[in-house]
N, C-alpha and C positions, 0 to 999 in steps of 0.2 A: 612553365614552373607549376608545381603542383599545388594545389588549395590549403593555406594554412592548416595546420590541423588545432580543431577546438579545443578550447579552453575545457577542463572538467568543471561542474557548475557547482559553485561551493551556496552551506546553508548557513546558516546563523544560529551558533550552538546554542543561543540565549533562547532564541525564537522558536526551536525546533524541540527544547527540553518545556518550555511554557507549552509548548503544544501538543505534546505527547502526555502532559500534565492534565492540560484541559478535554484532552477528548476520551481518558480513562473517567475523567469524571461525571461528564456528559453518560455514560454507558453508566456508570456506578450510581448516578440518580434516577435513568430509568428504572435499572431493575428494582429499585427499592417500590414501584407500585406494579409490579407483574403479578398479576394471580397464577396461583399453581395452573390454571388451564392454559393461561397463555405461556406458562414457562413449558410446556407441555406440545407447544405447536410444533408443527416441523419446519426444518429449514430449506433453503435452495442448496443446501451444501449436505448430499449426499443422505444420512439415515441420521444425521443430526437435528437432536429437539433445541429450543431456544435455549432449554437451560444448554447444552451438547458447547451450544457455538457462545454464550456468555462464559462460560468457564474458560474455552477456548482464549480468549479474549485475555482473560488473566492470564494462562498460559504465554501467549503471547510476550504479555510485559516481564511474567518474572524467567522469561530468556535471558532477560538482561541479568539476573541473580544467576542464574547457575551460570552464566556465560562467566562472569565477574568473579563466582568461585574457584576458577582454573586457573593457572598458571597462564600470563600471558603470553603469545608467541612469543617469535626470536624478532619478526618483522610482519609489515604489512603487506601482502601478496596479493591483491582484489582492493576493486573499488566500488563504492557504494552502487553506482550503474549496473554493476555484473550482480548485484544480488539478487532482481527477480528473475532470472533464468536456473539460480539454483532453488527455488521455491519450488515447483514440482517435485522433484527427488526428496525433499526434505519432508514433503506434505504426507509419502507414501508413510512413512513411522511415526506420524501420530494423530491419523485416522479415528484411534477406538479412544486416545488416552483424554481426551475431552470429556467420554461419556465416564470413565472413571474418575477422572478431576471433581465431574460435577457432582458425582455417588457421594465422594467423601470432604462435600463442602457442601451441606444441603441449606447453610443461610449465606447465600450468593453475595448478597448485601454486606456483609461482616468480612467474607473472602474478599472481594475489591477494595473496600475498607482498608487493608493488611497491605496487601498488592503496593496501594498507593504509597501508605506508610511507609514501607519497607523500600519501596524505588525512589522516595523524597532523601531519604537517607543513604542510600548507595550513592546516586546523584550528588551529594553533599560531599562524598566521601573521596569519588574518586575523580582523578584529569580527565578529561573528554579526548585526549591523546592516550589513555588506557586502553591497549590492544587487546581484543576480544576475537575467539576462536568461533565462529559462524557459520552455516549451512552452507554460506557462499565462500569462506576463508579469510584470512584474520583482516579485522578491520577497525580502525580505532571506534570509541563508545560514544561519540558525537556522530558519524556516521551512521554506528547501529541505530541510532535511537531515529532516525530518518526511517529506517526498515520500519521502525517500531510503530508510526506516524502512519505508513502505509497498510500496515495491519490491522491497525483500529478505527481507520478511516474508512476502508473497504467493509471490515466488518460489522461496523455502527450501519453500514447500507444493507448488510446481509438482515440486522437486526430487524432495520426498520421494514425490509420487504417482509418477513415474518410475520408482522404483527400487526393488524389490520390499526390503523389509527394511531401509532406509535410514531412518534416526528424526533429523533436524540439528536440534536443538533450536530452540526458537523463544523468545527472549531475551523477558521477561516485560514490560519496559517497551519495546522495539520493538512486540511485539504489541498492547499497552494502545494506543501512538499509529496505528497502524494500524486497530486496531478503531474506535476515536473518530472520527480524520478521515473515515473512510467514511459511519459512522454519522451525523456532522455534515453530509455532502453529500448524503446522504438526504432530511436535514431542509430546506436548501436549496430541493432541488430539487425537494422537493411540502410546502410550505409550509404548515402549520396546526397544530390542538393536538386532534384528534380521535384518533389513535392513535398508542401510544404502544409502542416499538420497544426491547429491553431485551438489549443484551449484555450479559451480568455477566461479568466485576467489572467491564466497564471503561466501557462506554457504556451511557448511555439517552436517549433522543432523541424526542421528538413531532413529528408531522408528518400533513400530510392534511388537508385542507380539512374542516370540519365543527362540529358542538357541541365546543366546549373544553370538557376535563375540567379541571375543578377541583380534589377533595378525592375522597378514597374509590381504590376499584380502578375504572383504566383501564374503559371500558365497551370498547373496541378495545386488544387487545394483543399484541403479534409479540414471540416470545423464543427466542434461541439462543442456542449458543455461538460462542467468539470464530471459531474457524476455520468455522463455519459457515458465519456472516456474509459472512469475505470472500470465500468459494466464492461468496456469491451475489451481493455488491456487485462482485465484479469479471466473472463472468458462468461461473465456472466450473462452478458446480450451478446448476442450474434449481431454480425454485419453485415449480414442483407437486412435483418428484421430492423435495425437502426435508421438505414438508408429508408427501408419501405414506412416506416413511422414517421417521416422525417425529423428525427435525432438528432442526424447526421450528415452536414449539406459535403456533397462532393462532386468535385468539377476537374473536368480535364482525363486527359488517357490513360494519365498513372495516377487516380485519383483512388482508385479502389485498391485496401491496402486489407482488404480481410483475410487473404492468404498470410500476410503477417501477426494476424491476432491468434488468441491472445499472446501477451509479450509474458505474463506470466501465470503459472497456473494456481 
């Protein structure tokens, strides 16, 4: 008989709109003490300065505005798992438009201000069953706003590599749903139950073609921490330099899964 197939892992709309809440504002308090020099630095993300990737950031949330401006689909066709693999292709068309975002909002401060306001009220406004048209394809707005959780999670760490001394917290249930979706798109995307991949606290996920482990300790096992992970699910650390830093403890023959990173780019 063939292995049950899983369950898809559901979030908690409550928990996941508090925390898409908290971590735009976490970012919207740093930049309020950035000096022009350091809005000035560069980033790990290609020919972008701090200010490039904080505009970014708003872009980001008010996805959820112009998404909400459209007409919604007929139905929902994708599930929140499949959206980091359309991340790449989406990322190629808006490359430059950060560095224009940030041209024509030179008080950073007062834009995220707005962002917030303006997403407190759409959120108010509309059911978290509201289908929204997506890079990844239609998916209702309790859903999206998990992508949303992932983008300001990842990006508040692009931040903080940036800026020598800079710590924006990273909001505890943002990062929990950001660890997991990643973790879950792993599972995805090299399918099996031979090893088995351990974020603590917040994910753990099997995957890998091979002997299912049953009972007992994993014979295959990958474990980090959570900002590890997404350094390396989004492609920002490598997986040798992980392993050789010890990062990243891994044990067993199907232990080393760097041929499957990043899971999104």
């Amino acid at each position: 008989m063939p292995p049950a197939k899983k369950r898809a892992r559901s979030y908690d709309p409550a928990r996941t709109r508090a925390a898409v809440l908290a971590q735009l504002g976490n970012v919207r308090e740093a930049v309020t003490g950035l000096t022009p020099e350091q809005l000035a630095l560069p980033t790990r993300l290609g020919g972008w300065t701090v200010r490039d990737l904080i505009a970014h950031i708003g872009m980001a949330v008010t996805s959820v505005h112009r998404a909400l401006d459209r007409p919604a689909p007929p139905k929902q066709d994708t599930t929140v798992v499949r959206w980091p693999f359309a991340t790449g292709a989406a990322a190629l068309g808006i490359d430059e438009f950060p560095r224009s975002l940030s041209a024509a909002h030179p008080d950073l401060d007062a834009h995220l201000t707005d962002v917030d306001r303006s997403l407190r009220a759409l959120l108010a406004e509309h059911p978290g069953s509201r289908l929204l048209e997506t890079s990844a394809g239609a998916l209702p707005l309790d859903d999206y706003l998990v992508t949303r959780a992932v983008e300001l999670v990842v990006h508040t760490d692009d931040l903080n590599a940036a800026v020598p001394g800079l710590d924006v917290p990273q909001d505890r249930q943002a990062l929990a749903a950001a660890t997991r979706l990643l973790a879950d798109a792993l599972a995805v995307k090299a399918p099996g139950g031979s090893t088995e991949v351990r974020v603590p606290p917040y994910a753990v996920v099997q995957c890998v073609e091979g002997p299912r482990h049953t009972r007992g300790t994993p014979p295959n096992v990958v474990e980090t921490d959570p900002l590890t992970w997404l350094r390396l699910a989004t492609g920002r650390l490598a997986w040798a330099d992980a392993v050789a830093d010890a990062r990243v403890s891994a044990s067993g023959e199907r232990s080393d899964i760097g041929a499957l990173l990043p899971v999104m780019a």
